[in-house]
C-alpha positions in Angstrom: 0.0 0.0 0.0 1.1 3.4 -0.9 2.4 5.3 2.2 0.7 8.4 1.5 -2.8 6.8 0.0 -4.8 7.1 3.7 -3.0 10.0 5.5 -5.2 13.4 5.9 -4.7 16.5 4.5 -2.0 14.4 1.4 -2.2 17.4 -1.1 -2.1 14.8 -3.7 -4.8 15.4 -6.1 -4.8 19.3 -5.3 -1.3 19.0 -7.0 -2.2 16.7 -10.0 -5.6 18.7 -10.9 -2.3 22.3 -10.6 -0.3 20.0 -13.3 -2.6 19.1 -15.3 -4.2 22.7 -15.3 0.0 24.0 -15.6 0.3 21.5 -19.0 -3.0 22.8 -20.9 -2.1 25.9 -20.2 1.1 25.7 -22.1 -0.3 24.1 -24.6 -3.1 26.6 -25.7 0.6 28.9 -25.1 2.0 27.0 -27.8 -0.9 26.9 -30.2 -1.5 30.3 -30.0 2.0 31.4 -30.9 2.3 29.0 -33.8 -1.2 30.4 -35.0 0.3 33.9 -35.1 3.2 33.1 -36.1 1.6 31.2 -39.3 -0.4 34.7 -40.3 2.7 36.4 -39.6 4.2 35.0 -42.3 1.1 34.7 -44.4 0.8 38.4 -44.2 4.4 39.5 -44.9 3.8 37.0 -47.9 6.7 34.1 -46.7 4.5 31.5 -46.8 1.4 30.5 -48.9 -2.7 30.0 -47.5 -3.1 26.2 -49.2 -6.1 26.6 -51.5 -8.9 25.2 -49.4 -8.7 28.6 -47.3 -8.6 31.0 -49.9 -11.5 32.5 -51.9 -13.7 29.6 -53.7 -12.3 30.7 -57.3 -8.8 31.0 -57.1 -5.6 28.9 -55.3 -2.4 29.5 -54.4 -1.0 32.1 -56.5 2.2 30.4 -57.7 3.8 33.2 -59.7 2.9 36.2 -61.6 3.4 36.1 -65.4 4.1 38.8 -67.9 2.1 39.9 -70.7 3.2 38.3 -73.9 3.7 42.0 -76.5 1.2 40.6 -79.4 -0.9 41.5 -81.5 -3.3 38.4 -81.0 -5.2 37.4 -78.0 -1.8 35.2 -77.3 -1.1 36.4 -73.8 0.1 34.8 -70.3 -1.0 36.8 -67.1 -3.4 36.5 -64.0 -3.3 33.8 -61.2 -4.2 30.2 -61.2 -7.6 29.3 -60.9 -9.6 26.4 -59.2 -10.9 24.0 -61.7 -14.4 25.3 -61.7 -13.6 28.9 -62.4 -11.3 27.9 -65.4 -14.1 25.5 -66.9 -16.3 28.8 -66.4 -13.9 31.2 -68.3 -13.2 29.3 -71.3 -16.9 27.5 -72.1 -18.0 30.3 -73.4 -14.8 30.7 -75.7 -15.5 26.8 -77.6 -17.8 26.0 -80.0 -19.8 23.7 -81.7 -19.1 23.0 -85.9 -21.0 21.2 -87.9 -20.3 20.4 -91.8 -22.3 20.3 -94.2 -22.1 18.9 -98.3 -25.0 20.9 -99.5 -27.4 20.0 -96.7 -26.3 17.0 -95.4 -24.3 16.9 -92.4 -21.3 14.6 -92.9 -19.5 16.0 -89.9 -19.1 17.7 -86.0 -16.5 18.3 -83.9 -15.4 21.6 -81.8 -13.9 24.9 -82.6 -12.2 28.1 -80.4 -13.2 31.9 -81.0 -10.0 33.5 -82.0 -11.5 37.0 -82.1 -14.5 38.9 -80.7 -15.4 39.6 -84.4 -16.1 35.8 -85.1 -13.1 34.1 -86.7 -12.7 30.2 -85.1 -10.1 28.0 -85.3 -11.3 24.2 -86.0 -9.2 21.4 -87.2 -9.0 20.7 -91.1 -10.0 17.1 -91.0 -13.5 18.2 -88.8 -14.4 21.0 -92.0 -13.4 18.1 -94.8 -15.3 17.7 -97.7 -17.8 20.5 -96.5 -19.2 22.9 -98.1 -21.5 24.8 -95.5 -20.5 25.2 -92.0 -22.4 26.0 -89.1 -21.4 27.1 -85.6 -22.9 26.2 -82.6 -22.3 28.5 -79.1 -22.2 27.3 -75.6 -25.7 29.1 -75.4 -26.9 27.3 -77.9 -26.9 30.0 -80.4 -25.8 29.1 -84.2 -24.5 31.3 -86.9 -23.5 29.7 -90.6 -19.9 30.4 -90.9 -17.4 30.4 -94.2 -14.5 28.5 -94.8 -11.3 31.2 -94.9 -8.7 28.5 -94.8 -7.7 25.3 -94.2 -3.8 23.5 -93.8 -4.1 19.9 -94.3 0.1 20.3 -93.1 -1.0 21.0 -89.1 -4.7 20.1 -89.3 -5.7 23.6 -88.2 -8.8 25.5 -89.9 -10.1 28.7 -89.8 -13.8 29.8 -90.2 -15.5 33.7 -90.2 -19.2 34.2 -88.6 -20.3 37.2 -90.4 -22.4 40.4 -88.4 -21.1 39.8 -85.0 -19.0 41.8 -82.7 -19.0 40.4 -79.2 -18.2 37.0 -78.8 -16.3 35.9 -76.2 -12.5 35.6 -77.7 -10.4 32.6 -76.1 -7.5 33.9 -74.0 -4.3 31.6 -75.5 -1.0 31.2 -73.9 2.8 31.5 -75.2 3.3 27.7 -74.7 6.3 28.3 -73.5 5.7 27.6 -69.9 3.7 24.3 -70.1 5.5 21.5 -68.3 5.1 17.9 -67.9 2.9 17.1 -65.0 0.7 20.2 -65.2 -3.1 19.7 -64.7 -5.2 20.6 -68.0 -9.0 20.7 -69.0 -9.9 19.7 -72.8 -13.2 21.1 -73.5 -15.3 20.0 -76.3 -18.4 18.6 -77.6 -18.0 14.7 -77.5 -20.1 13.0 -79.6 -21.3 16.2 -81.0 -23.1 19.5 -79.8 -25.7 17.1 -78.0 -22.4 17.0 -75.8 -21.9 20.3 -75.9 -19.1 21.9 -73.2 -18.3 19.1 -71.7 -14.7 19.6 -69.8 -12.3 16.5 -68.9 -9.7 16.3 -66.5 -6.0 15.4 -66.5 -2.2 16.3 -66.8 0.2 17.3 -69.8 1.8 14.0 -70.4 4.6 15.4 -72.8 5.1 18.7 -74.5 6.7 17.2 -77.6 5.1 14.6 -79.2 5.6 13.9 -82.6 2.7 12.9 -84.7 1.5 12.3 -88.1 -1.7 14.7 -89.0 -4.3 13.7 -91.4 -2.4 15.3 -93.8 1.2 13.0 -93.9 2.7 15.8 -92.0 4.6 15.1 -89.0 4.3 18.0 -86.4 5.1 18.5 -82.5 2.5 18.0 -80.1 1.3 18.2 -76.3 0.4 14.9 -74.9 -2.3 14.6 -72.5 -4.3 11.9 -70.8 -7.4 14.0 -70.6 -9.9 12.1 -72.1 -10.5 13.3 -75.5 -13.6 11.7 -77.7 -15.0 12.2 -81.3 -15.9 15.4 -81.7 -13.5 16.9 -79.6 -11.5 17.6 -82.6 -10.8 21.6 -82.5 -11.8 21.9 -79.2 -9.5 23.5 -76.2 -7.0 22.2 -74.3 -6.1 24.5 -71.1 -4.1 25.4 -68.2 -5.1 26.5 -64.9 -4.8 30.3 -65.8 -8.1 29.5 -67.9 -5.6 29.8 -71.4 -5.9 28.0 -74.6 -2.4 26.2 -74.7 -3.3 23.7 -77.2 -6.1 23.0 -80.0 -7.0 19.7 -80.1 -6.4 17.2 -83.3 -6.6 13.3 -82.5 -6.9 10.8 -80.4 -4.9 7.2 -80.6 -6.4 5.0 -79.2 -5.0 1.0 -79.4 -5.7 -2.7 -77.5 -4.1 -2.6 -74.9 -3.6 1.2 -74.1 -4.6 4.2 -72.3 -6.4 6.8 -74.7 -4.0 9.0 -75.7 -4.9 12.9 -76.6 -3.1 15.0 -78.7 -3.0 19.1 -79.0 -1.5 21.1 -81.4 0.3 23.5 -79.7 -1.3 27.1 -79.4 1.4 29.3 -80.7 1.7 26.8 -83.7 -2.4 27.4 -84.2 -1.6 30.8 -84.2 0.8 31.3 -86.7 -1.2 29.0 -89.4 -4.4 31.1 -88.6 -2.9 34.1 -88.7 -1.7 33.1 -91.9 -4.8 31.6 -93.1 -6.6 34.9 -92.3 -4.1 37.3 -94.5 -3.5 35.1 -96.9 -5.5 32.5 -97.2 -3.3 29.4 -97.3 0.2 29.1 -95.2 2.8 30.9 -96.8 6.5 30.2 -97.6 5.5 26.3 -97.8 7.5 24.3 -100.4 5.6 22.4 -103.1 6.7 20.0 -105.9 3.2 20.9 -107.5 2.0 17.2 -107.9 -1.1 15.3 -106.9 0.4 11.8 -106.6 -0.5 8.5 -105.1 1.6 6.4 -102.9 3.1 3.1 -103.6 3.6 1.1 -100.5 5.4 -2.4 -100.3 2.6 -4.6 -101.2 1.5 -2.1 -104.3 5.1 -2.5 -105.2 5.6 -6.2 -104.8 2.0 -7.0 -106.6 2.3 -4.5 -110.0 6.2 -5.1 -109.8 6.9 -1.3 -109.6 9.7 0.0 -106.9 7.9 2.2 -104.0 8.1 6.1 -104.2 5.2 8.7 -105.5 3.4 7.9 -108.4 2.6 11.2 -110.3 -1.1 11.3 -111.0 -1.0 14.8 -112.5 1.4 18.6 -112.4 0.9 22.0 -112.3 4.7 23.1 -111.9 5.4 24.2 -115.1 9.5 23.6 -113.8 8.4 19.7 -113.8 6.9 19.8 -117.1 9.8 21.7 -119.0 12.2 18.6 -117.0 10.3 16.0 -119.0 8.3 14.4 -116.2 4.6 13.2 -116.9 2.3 11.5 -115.2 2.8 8.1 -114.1 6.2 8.8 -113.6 7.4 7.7 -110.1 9.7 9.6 -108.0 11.7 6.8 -105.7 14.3 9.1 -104.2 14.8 13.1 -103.7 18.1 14.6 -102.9 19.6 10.5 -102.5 16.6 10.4 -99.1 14.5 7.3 -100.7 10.7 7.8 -100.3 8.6 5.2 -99.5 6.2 6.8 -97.4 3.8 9.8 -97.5 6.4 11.2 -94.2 9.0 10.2 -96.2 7.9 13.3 -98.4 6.5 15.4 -96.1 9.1 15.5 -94.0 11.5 16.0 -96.7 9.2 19.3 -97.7 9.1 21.1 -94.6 13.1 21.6 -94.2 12.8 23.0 -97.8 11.6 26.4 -99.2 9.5 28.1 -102.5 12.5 27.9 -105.0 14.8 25.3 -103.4 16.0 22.6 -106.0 16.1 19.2 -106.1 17.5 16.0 -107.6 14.8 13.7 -108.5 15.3 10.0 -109.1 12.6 8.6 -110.9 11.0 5.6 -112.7 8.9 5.7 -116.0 6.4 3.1 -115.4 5.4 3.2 -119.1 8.6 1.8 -120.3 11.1 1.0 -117.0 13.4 3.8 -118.1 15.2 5.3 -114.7 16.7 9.2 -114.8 16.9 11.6 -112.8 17.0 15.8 -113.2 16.7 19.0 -110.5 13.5 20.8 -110.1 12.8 24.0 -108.7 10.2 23.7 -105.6 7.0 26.3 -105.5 5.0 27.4 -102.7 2.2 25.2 -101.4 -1.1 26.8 -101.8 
C-alpha cells in the first residue's frame, strides 16, 4: 500500500488537478503562438494559405506572369484558378461545328473563337469535304460560318461568322511555360453538340510529341491523358490560368492502351491562322506541285513497280519543262529514298519556294530510270 494513500490532509490530487491545469495551459501557449506566427508569415507574404482557405475561385497564387507583347489574343498573365472557375472562363470561348455537303451533315467536332469579331479556329480534317459550316455557341446559339482557310500540313482550320461583334474571344497562352505534370481541361463537344461543353480532367503528359496529321505531316505536339472523344477535334485544351495552350487534333487509341490525346500547340495554331486569315493558305511552304498517289510495299511487290510517289497529275510548269509526266514515279529526292507519304512530307518542310532538287525517278510506261533538278514552288 502506498504510504501516503490514507493519511489526511495528502495534497495529492490538489497538486495533480495544478499539473494538469499548468500543462494545458502551455499548450493553448504553444498553439497560439504557432497560429500567429503562421499569419505572420502569411501576411508578410513568406508562406502560402493552401487553396482550401482561400477565396472559392482561385488557389495558391504560384507566380505572376508577364504579358506576352502581341498582336493576338496570345497572352500569359493572372493567377491560377480552381478548376471550376477555369471550366467557367473558357466555355464560353468553344464552339460547336458542324459540316455540311450541300445540306447534309457529314460532320461535328469543336472549334475556339479566335476573335470577338467571329473568326474560329477548328481542325481541317473536322471541316473536310464541306461545303456549309455552321457554328454552334455554348448558349446554344448558331451562326452559318465560311471557310477562310484550311492546312491539311497541321490540321488547323479557320472559319469567319459574319455580323457579330461580341463573342467571347479565347485567351491563348505563349506555350512556352507548359510542363510535364501540369493539370489541363480539354473542352469540347464529344459525340457532337448534344455534348456540348463538356470539360475533362488530367495532366500534360509530354510537351513534344511527334505525330503524323491527317495530312502525312509530321508536327510536334502536347500529350495529355485527358480524355478526348470524337468530336473533340478543334476543341480547347487548357491550363489552370483559364488559357488555350493547345487545340486539339486526335486521339490514338489501341488494345491494350490508355487513350492517348493530342494538342496542337497554341502558338503553332496561331501562326497558321494568322496566316490563313491574311492570306489565305500558309505561306513560304515548299511544293513540288504534284497530286500523286503512294506506292507502298505490297502495291510495289504485286504490279512489280519500286515504291516512291506515283505522279497522277502537275501544275509546276518547272516539272513539265524537265520531262516528267504522269505516271512517272519519283523513288528518291536529294539521294533520301521515299517510301512513305512522311518520307515526303518531312522532306518538304526543311525546304523552301525555290529550293532545287535532284529527282530520281521511274517511267512506269517503259522502265526507263533518270533523274533531273526541279525547282520547288510554294504550297497553296
Amino acid at each position: 500500500m502506498h504510504p501516503l494513500k490514507n493519511q489526511p490532509g495528502t495534497p495529492y490530487k490538489k497538486r495533480s488537478l495544478r499539473n494538469f491545469l499548468l500543462l494545458l495551459i502551455f499548450a493553448v501557449f504553444v498553439s497560439a503562438s504557432t497560429l500567429f506566427g503562421l499569419f505572420f508569415l502569411v501576411g508578410k507574404g513568406i508562406v502560402s494559405m493552401p487553396a482550401q482557405y482561400t477565396e472559392q475561385n482561385k488557389v495558391t497564387v504560384l507566380q505572376n506572369k508577364p504579358t506576352s507583347p502581341t498582336d493576338t489574343p496570345h497572352v500569359v498573365l493572372g493567377q491560377q484558378l480552381s478548376l471550376q472557375a477555369t471550366a467557367k472562363k473558357v466555355i464560353p470561348s468553344v464552339v460547336g461545328v458542324l459540316t455540311y455537303y450541300d445540306t447534309f451533315a457529314i460532320g461535328e467536332g469543336s472549334g475556339v473563337i479566335l476573335t470577338t469579331d467571329g473568326y474560329i479556329i477548328t481542325n481541317t480534317h473536322v471541316i473536310a469535304n464541306g461545303n456549309q459550316f455552321e457554328v454552334v455557341l455554348y448558349d446554344g446559339k448558331s451562326y452559318m460560318a465560311k471557310l477562310v482557310g484550311s492546312d491539311k500540313a497541321t490540321d488547323i482550320a479557320l472559319l469567319k461568322i459574319s455580323d457579330v461583334q461580341d463573342l467571347t474571344a479565347a485567351e491563348f497562352a505563349s506555350g512556352t511555360e507548359t510542363t510535364v505534370g501540369d493539370i489541363v481541361l480539354a473542352i469540347g463537344n464529344p459525340g457532337g453538340v448534344a455534348f456540348n461543353s463538356s470539360t475533362t480532367m488530367g495532366i500534360i503528359s509530354a510537351t513534344n510529341r511527334s505525330i503524323t496529321t491527317p495530312g502525312g505531316y509530321i508536327i510536334s505536339c502536347i500529350q495529355t491523358d485527358a480524355a478526348i472523344s470524337p468530336g473533340n477535334s478543334g476543341g480547347a485544351l487548357v491550363n489552370t490560368y483559364g488559357q488555350v495552350i493547345g487545340i486539339n487534333s486526335s486521339k490514338i487509341v489501341a488494345e491494350g492502351f490508355e487513350g492517348l490525346g493530342f494538342a496542337i500547340t497554341s502558338q503553332e495554331a496561331l501562326t497558321i491562322a494568322k496566316d490563313l486569315q491574311e492570306f489565305g493558305y500558309v505561306q513560304n511552304r515548299a511544293a513540288l506541285g504534284i497530286t500523286y498517289q503512294m506506292i507502298d510495299q505490297a502495291t510495289s511487290s504485286f504490279y512489280n513497280l519500286p515504291t516512291g510517289i506515283y505522279i497522277q497529275s502537275i501544275s509546276n510548269r518547272n516539272l513539265i519543262n524537265q520531262g516528267i509526266k504522269p505516271g512517272d514515279i519519283i523513288t528518291h529526292m536529294n539521294d533520301v529514298k521515299i517510301a512513305q507519304v512522311t518520307d515526303l512530307t518531312s522532306f518538304l518542310m526543311k525546304k523552301k519556294p525555290g529550293d532545287t532538287v535532284n529527282l530520281a525517278l521511274y517511267r512506269s510506261d517503259d522502265g526507263t530510270k533518270f533523274s533531273v533538278t526541279v525547282t520547288l514552288i510554294e504550297s497553296k
